[in-house]
N, C-alpha and C positions, 0 to 999 in steps of 0.2 A: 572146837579146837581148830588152828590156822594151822595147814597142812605149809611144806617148804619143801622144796628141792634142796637138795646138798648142793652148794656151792661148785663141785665137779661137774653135776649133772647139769648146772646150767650154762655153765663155761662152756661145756661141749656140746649144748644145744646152739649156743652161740657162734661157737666153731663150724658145727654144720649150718646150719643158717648162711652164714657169712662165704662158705662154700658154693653150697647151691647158689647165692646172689652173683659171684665170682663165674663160676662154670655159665651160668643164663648170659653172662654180659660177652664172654671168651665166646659162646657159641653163635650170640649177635651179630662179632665183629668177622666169624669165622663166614657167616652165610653173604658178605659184603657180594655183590656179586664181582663177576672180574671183570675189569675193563680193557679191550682191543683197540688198540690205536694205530691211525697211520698219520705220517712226519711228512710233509711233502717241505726238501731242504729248499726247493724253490721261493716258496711264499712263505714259511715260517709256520703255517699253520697245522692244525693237528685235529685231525679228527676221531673221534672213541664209536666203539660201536660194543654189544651186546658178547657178540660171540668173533673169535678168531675168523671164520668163513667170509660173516660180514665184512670184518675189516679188510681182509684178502679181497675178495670179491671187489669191492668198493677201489681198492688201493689199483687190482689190475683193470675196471671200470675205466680209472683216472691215467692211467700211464700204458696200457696192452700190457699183455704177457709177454711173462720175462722168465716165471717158474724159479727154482730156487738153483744157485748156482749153473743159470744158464749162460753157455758161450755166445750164443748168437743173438742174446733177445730182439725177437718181434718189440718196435712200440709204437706208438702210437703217431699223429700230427703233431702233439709235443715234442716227443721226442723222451721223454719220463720212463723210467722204471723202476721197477723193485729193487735197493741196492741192499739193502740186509732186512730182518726179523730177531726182534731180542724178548728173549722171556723170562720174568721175575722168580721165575722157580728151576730146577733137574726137569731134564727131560721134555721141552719144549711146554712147562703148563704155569700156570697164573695168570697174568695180564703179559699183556703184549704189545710190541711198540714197531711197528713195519714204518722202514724209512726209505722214502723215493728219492733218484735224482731225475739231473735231466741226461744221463744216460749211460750204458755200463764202463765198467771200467774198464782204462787200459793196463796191458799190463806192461808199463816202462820203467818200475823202478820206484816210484812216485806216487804217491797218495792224491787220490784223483778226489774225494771228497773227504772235508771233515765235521763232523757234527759233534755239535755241545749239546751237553744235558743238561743247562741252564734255562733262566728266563722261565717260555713258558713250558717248556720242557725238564724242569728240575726235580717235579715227583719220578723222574726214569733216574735219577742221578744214586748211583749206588744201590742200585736195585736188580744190574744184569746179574743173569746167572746161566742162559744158555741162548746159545746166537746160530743165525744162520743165513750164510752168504748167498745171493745172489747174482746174478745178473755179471758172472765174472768176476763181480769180487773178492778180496782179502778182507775180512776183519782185524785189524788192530783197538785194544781195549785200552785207555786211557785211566788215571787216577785222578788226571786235573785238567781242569779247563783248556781249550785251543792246543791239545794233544800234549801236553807237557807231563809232568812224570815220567817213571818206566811205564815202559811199554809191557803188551801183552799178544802174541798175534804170530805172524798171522793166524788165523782162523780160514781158511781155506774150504772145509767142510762144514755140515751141518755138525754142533756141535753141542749134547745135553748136558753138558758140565764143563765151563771155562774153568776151571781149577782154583784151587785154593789162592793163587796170587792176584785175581781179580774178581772174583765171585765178590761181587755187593760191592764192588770200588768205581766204579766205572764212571768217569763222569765227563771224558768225550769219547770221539769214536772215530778213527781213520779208515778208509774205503780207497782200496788202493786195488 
């Protein structure tokens, strides 16, 4: 005699099956690793590294120390420094986007650099969620391209959560 399962008990085999395939693929996408990047506004290019250190390390390599919200920064024969750090999560963690200029800001009133999260910088485009000034800078956080929308900012300090009016909107960036 053909043995059968009741119709529930396969449905819910199915259920769980379909579960575990679900949770393997979410825990896949969870282990991505993170990617550190630095912006240098000069040349357009962007370089990714393994771990935040790397990318620091590399970024002050390329421009001298500057340290985070420094007055005086030290740079380099370029003349480059560190003008902010943003990070895709609370509390300075996930991937990360360090962006150089060619040198700190003044502070006259006036937005001394601006950066797009377009091109080839658009996977950063609505992904800030905690920022941190350098090199004398102000962060101001943008909605839309070449600084237009409302604003968000200054950002003055290190800071693990831009707030609910710009967290994941961000898609340029004034450095003033």
């Amino acid at each position: 005699m053909k043995k059968t399962l009741p119709r529930a008990a396969v449905g819910g085999a199915t259920l769980l099956l379909g579960t575990v395939l679900t949770s393997g693929t979410a825990a896949a996408e969870a282990e991505e690793p993170e990617e550190h990047c630095v912006a240098d506004m000069d040349t357009g290019e962007q370089t990714c590294f393994a771990t935040l250190d790397a990318a620091l390390s590399a970024a002050e390599a390329e421009t001298g120390p500057s340290g985070p919200t420094a007055l005086g920064a030290e740079t380099n024969a370029q003349n480059d420094v560190i003008v902010g750090t943003f990070f895709t999560e609370r509390g300075y963690g996930g991937n990360s986007l360090t962006v150089t200029a060619e040198a700190p800001c003044v502070k006259d009133g006036w937005v001394d650099y601006q950066f797009n999260l377009t091109g080839d910088f658009a996977d950063w485009a609505d992904d800030i969620t905690s920022a941190q000034p350098w090199a004398n800078c102000w962060i101001w956080l943008y909605p839309e391209a070449d600084l237009g929308g409302d604003r968000d900012g200054p950002y003055k300090e290190n800071t693990a959560y831009v707030g609910d009016f710009m967290n994941d909107r961000t898609v340029s960036i004034g450095f003033s």
